[in-house]
N, C-alpha and C positions, 0 to 999 in steps of 0.2 A: 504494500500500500504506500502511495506517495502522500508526501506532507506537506500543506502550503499555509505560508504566512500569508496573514495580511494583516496590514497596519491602517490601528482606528486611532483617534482619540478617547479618551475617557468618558467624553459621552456618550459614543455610540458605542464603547466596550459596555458601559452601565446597562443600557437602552436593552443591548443585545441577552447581557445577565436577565434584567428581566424576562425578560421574551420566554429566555431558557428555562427559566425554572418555574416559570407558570404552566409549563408544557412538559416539564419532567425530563428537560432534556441537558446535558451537556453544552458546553458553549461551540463546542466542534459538529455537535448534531446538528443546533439549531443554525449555524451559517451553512451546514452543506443540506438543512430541510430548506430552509426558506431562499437559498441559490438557486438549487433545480427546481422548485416550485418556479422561481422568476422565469427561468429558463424555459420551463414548460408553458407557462402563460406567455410568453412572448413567441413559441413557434406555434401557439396556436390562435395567436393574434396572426400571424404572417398567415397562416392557412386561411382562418376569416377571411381576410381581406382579399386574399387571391381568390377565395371561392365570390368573394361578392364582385368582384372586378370580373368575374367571368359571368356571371347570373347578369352583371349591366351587358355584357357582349350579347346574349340570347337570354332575356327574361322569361322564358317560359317557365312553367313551373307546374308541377304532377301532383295529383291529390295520395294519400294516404293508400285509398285502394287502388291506385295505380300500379304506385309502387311493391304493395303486397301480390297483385297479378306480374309483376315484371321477376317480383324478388321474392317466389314463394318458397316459405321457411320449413 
């Protein structure tokens, strides 16, 4: 397993203590939960937006039972 620094100030070392232990977690949990959390919510902002940039190229758009006769489970 790799080890990375990163360098706060004291308030956001505090900010972050909080965060930790309201959540049960280590201060090394909660920077590498709440990183990939960021990281996840950010490529699924990219996806949004490409899927909406494409839906403004062809607005059509398919009802419920459409898609369950196209995409039977």
């Amino acid at each position: 397993m790799t080890t990375v620094s990163i360098k706060m100030n004291n308030q956001e070392k505090a900010l972050l203590e909080v965060y930790a232990k309201a959540n049960g977690l280590s201060l090394s949990q909660a920077t590498k939960k709440l990183l990939f959390e960021r990281l996840e919510d950010e490529a699924d902002a990219r996806i949004a937006d490409q899927a909406h940039a494409e839906f403004l190229q062809d607005p059509k758009t398919v009802s419920g039972q459409e898609l369950k006769e196209k995409y039977p489970l």
